[in-house]
C-alpha positions in Angstrom: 0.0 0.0 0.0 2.4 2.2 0.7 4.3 2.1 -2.5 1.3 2.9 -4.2 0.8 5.9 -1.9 4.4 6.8 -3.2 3.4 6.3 -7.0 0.2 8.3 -6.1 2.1 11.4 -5.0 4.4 11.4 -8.2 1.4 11.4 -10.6 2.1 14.3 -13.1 0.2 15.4 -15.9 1.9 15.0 -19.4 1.3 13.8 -22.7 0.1 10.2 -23.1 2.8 8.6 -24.6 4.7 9.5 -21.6 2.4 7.5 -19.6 1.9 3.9 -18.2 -1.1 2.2 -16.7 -1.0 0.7 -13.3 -2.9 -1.5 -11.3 -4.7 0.4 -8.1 -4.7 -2.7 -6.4 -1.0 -4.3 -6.5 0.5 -1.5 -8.6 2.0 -3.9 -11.5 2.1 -3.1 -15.0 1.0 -6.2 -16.5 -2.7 -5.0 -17.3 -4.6 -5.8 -20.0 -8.8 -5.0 -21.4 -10.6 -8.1 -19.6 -12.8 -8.8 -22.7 -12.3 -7.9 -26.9 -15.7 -6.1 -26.5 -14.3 -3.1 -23.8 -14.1 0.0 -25.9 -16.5 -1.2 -28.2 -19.9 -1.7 -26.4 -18.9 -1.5 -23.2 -16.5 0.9 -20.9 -13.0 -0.1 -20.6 -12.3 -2.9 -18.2 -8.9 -3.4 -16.8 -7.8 -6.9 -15.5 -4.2 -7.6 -13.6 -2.5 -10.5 -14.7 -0.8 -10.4 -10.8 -3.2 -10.1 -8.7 -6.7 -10.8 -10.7 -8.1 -7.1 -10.1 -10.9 -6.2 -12.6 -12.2 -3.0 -13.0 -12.5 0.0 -14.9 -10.6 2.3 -12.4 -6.3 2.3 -13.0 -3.3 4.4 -12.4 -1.5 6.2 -15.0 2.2 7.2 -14.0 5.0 8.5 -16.2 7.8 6.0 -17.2 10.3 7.7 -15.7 9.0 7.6 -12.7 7.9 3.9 -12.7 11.8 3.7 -13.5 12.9 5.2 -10.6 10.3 3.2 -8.3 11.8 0.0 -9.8 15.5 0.9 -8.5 
């Protein structure tokens, strides 16, 4: 919990392709659109391949600071 408190307080805005998506729940990256129909019919929904979280709601961090939160 508390590294995601740390990734929390880092959030700045920029551009999207400076961006990452990250798991509210565990904070890992490996997320992907639970079903081929998000987006099209339906809202987007998130699953974690870590720690099975589904849901619409995720983090988006910059990759630079993801870096420096994996060193």
């Amino acid at each position: 919990m508390q590294k995601i408190k740390r990734m929390l307080k880092r959030i700045v805005h920029s551009s999207q392709s400076d961006k990452v998506i990250v798991c509210p729940r565990c904070g890992s990256t490996r997320l992907s659109l639970s079903s081929k129909m998000d987006v099209w019919l339906t809202p987007k929904k998130y699953f974690c391949a870590d720690c099975g979280y589904v849901g619409p709601i995720v983090m988006e961090i910059e990759r630079k600071e993801l870096k420096k939160e994996e060193n």
